[in-house]
Gaussian input, Z-matrix of N, CA and C with variables (Angstrom, degrees):
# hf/3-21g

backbone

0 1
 N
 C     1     B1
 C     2     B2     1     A1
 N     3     B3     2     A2     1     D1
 C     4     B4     3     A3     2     D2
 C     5     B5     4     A4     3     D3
 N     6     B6     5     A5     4     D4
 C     7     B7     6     A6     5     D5
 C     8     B8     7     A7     6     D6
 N     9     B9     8     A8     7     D7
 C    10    B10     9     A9     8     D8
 C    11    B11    10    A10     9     D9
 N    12    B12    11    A11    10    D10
 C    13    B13    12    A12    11    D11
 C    14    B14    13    A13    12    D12
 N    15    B15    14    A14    13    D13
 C    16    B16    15    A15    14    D14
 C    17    B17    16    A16    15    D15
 N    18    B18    17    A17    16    D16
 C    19    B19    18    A18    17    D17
 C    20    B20    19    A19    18    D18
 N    21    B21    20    A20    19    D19
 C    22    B22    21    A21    20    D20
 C    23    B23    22    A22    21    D21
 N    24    B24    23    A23    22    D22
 C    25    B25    24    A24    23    D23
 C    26    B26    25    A25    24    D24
 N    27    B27    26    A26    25    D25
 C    28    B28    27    A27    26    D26
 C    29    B29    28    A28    27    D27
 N    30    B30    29    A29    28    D28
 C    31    B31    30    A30    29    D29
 C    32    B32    31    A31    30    D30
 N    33    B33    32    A32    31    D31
 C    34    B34    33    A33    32    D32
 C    35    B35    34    A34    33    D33
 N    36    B36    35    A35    34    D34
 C    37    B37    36    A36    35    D35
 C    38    B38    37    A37    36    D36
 N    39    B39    38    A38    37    D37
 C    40    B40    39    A39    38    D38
 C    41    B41    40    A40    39    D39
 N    42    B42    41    A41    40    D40
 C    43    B43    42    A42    41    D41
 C    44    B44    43    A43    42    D42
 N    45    B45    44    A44    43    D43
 C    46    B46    45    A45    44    D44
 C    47    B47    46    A46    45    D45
 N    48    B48    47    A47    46    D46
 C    49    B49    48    A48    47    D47
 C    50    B50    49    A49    48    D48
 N    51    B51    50    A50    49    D49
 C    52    B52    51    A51    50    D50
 C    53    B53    52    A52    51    D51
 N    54    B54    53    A53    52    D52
 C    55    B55    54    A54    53    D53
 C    56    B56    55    A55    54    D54
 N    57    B57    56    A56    55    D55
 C    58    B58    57    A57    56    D56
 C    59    B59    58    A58    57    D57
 N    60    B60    59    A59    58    D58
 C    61    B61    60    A60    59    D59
 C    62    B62    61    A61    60    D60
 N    63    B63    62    A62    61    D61
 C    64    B64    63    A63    62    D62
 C    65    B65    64    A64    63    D63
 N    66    B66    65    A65    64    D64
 C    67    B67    66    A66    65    D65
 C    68    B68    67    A67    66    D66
 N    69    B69    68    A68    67    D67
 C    70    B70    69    A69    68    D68
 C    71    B71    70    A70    69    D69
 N    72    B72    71    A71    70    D70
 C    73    B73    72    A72    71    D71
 C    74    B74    73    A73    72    D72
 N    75    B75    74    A74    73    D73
 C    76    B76    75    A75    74    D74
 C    77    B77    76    A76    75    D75
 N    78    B78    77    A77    76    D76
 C    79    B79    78    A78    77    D77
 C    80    B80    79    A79    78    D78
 N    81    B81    80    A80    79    D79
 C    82    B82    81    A81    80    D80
 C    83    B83    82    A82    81    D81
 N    84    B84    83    A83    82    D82
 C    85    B85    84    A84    83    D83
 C    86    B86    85    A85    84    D84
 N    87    B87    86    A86    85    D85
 C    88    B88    87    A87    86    D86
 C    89    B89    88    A88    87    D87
 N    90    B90    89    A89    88    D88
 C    91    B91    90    A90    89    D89
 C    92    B92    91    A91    90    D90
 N    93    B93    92    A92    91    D91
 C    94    B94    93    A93    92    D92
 C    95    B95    94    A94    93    D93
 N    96    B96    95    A95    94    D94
 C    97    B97    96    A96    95    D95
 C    98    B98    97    A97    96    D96
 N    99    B99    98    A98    97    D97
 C   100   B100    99    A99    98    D98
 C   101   B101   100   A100    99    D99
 N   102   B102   101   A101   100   D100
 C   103   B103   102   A102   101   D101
 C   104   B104   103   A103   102   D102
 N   105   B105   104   A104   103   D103
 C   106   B106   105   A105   104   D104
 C   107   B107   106   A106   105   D105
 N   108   B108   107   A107   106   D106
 C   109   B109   108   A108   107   D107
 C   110   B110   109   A109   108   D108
 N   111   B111   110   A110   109   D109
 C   112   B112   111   A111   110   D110
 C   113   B113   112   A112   111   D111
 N   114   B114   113   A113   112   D112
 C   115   B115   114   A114   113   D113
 C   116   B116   115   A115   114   D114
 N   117   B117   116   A116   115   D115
 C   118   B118   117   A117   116   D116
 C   119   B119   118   A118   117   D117
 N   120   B120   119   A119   118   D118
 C   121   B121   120   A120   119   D119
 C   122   B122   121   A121   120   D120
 N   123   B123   122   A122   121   D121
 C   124   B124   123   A123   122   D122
 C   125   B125   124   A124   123   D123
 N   126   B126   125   A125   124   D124
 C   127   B127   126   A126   125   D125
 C   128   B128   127   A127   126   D126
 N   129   B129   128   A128   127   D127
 C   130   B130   129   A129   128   D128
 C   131   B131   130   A130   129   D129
 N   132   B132   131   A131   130   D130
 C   133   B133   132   A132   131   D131
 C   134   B134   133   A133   132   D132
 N   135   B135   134   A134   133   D133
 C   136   B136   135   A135   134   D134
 C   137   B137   136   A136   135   D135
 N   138   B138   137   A137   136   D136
 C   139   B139   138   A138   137   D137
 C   140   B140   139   A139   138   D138
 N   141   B141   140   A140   139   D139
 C   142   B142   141   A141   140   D140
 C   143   B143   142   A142   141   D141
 N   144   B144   143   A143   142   D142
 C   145   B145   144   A144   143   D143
 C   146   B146   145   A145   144   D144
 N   147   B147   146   A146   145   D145
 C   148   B148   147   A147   146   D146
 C   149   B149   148   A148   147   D147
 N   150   B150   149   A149   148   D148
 C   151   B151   150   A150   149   D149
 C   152   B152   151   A151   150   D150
 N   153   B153   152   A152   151   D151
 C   154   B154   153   A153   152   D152
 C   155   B155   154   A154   153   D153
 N   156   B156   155   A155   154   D154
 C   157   B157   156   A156   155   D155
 C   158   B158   157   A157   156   D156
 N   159   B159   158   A158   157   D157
 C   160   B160   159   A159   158   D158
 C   161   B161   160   A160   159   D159
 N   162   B162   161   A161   160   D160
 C   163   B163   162   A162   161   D161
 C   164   B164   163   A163   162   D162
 N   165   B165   164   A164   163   D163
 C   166   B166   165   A165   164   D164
 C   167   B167   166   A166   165   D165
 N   168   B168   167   A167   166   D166
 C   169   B169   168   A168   167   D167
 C   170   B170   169   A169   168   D168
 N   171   B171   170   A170   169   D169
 C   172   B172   171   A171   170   D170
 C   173   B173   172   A172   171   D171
 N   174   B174   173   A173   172   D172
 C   175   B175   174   A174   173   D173
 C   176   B176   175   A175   174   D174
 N   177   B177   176   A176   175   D175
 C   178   B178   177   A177   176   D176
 C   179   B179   178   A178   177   D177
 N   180   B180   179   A179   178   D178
 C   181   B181   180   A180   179   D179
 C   182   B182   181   A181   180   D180
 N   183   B183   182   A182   181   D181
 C   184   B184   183   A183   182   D182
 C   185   B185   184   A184   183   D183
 N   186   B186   185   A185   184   D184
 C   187   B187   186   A186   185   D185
 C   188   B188   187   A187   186   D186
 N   189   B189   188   A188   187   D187
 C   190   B190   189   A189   188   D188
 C   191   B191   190   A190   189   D189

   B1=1.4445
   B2=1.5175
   B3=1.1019
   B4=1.8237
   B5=2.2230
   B6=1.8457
   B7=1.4655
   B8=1.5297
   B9=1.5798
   B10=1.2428
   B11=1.4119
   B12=1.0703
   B13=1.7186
   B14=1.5692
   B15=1.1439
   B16=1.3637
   B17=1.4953
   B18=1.5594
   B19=1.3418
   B20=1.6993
   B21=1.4553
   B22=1.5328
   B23=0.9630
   B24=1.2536
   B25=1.9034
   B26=1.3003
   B27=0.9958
   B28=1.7643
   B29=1.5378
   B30=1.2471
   B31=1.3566
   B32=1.2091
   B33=1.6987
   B34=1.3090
   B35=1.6624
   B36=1.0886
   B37=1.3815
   B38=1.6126
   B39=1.6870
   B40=1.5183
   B41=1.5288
   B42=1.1241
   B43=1.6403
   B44=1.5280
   B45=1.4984
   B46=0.8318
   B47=1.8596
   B48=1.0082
   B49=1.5677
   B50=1.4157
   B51=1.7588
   B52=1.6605
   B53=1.5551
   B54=1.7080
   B55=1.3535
   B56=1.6981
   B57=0.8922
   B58=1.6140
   B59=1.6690
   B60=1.6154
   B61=1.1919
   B62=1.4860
   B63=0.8573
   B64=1.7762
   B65=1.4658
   B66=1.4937
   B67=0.8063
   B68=1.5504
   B69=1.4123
   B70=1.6655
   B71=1.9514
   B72=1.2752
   B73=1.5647
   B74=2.0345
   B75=1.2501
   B76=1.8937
   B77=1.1696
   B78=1.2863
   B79=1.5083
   B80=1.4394
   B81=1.5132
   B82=1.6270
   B83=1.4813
   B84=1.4942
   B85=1.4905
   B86=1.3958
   B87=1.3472
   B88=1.7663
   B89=1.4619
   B90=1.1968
   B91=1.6078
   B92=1.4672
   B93=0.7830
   B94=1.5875
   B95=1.6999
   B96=1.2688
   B97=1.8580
   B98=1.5393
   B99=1.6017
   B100=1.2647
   B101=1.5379
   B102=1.6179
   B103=1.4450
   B104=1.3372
   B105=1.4368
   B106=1.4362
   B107=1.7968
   B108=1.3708
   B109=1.4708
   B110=1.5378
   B111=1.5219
   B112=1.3932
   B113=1.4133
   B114=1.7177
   B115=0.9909
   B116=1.4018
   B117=0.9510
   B118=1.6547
   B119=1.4226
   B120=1.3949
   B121=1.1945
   B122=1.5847
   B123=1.5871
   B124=1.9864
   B125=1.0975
   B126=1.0840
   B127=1.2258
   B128=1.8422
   B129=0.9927
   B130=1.1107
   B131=1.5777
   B132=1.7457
   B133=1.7143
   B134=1.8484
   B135=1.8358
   B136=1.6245
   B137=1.7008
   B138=1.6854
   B139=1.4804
   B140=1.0299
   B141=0.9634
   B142=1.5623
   B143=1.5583
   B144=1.2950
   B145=1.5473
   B146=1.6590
   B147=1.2753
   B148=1.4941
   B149=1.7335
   B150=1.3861
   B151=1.7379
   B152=1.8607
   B153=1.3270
   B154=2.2811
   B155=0.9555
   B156=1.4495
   B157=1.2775
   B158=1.4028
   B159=1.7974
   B160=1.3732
   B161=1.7989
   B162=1.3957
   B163=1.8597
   B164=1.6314
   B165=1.4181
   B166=1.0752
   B167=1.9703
   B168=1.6725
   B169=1.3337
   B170=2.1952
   B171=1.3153
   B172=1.8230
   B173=1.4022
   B174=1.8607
   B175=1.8308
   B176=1.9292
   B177=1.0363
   B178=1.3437
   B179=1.4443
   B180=1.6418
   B181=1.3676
   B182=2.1560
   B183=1.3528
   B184=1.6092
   B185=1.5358
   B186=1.3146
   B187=1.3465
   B188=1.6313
   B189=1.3888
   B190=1.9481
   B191=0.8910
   A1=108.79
   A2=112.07
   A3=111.05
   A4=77.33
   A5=104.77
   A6=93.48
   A7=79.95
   A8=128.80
   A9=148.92
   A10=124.64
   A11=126.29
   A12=119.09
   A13=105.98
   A14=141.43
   A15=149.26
   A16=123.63
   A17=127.19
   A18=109.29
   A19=100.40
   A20=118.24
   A21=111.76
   A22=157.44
   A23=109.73
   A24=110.62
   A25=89.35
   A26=143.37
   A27=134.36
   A28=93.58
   A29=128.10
   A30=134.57
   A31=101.37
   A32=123.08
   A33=117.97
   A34=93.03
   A35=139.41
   A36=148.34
   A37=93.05
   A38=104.56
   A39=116.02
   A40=124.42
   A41=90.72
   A42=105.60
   A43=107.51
   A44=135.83
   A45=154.45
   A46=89.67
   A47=96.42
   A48=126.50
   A49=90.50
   A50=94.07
   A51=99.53
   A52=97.45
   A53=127.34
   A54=111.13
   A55=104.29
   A56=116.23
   A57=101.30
   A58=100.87
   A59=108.57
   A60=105.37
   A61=119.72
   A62=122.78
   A63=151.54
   A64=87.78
   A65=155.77
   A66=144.87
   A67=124.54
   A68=108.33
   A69=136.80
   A70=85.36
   A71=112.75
   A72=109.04
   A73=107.23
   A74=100.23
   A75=104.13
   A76=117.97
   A77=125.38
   A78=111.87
   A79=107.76
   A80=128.58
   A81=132.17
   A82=116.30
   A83=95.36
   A84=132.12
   A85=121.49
   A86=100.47
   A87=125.27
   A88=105.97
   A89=102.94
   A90=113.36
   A91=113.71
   A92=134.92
   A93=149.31
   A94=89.40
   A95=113.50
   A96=121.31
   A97=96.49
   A98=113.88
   A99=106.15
   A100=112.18
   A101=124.58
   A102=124.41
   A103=123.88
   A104=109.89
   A105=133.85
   A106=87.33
   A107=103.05
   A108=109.46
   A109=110.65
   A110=117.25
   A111=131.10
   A112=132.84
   A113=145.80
   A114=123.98
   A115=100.96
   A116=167.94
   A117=142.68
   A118=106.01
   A119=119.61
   A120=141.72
   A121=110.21
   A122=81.25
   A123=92.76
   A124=110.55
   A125=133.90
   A126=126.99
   A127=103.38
   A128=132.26
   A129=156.42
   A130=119.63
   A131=101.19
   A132=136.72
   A133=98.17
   A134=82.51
   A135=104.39
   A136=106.99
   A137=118.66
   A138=110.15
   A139=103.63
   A140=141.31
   A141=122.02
   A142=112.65
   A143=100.97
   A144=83.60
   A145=135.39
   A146=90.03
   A147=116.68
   A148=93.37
   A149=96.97
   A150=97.02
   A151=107.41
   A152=91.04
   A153=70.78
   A154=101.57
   A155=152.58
   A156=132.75
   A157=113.60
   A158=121.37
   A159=121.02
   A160=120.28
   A161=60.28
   A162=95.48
   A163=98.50
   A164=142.90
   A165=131.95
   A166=115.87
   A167=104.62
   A168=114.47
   A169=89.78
   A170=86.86
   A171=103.02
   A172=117.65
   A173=90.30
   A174=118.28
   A175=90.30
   A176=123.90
   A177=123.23
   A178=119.27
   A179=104.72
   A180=107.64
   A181=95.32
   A182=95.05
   A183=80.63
   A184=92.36
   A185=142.87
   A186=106.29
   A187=142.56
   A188=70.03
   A189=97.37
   A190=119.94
   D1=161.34
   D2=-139.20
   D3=-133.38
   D4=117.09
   D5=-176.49
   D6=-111.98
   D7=139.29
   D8=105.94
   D9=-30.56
   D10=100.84
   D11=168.07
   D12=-83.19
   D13=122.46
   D14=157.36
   D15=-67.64
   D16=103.68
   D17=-168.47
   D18=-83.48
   D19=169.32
   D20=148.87
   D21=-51.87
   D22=97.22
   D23=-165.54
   D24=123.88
   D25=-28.14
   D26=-140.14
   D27=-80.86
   D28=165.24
   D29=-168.30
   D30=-113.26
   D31=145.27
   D32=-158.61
   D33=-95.61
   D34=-7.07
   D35=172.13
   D36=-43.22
   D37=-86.24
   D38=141.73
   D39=25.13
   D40=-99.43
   D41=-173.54
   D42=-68.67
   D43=-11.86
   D44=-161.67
   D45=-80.20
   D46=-80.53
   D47=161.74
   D48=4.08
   D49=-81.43
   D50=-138.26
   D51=-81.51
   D52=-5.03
   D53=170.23
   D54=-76.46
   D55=-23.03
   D56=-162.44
   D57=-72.86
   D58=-33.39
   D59=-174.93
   D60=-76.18
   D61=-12.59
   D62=-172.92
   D63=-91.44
   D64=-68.00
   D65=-160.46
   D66=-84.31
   D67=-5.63
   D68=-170.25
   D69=-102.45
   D70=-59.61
   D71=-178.65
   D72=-54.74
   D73=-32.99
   D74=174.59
   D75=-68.04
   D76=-8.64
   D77=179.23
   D78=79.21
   D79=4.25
   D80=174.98
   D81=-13.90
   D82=-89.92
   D83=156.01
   D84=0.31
   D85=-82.11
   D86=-171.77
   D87=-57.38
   D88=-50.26
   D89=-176.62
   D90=-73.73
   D91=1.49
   D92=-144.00
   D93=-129.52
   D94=-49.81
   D95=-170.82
   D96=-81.62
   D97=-44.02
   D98=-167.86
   D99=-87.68
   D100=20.04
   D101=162.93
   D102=-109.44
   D103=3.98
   D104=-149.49
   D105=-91.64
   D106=-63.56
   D107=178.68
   D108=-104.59
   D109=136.44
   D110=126.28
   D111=-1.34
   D112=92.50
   D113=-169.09
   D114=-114.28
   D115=77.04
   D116=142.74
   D117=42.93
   D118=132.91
   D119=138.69
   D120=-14.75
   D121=-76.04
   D122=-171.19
   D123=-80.78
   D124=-3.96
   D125=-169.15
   D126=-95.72
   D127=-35.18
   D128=161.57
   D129=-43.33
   D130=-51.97
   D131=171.12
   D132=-43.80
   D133=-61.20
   D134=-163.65
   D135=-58.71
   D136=-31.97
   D137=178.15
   D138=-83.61
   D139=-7.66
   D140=179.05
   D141=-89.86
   D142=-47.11
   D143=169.59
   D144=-67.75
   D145=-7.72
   D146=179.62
   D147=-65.87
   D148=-61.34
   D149=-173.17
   D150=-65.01
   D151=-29.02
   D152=173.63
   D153=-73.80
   D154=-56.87
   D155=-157.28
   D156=-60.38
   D157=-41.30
   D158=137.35
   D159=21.57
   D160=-94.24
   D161=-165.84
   D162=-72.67
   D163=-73.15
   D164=177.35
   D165=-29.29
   D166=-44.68
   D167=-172.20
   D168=-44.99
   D169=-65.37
   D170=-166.59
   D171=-20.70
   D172=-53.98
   D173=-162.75
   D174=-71.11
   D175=-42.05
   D176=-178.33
   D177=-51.12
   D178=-44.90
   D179=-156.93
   D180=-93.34
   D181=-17.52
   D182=-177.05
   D183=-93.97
   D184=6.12
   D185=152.98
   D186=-116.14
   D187=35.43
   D188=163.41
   D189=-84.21

């Protein structure tokens, strides 16, 4: 559970602000999508390596 302290005077627009960003920095979200569904072992295995080659593809092509 995600506490906001509110100072005096402060505008709840404000504080508004800094929960969403506080809760976007927690991983809320992601974790929330990724409990929703069931993934496979391998299937899971299989995105990640999916995402290094990704990312390796990237690191390759920017240092040409």
């Amino acid at each position: 559970m995600l506490i906001i302290p509110i100072k005096d005077g402060e505008n709840i627009d404000r504080a508004l602000k800094r929960f969403k960003r506080k809760f976007d920095k927690t991983g809320g979200m992601r974790q929330l999508r990724a409990r929703k569904q069931f993934l496979k072992p391998s299937v899971k295995n299989r995105q990640k390596i999916q995402k290094a080659q990704y990312i390796q593809q990237l690191r390759d092509s920017e240092s040409i």
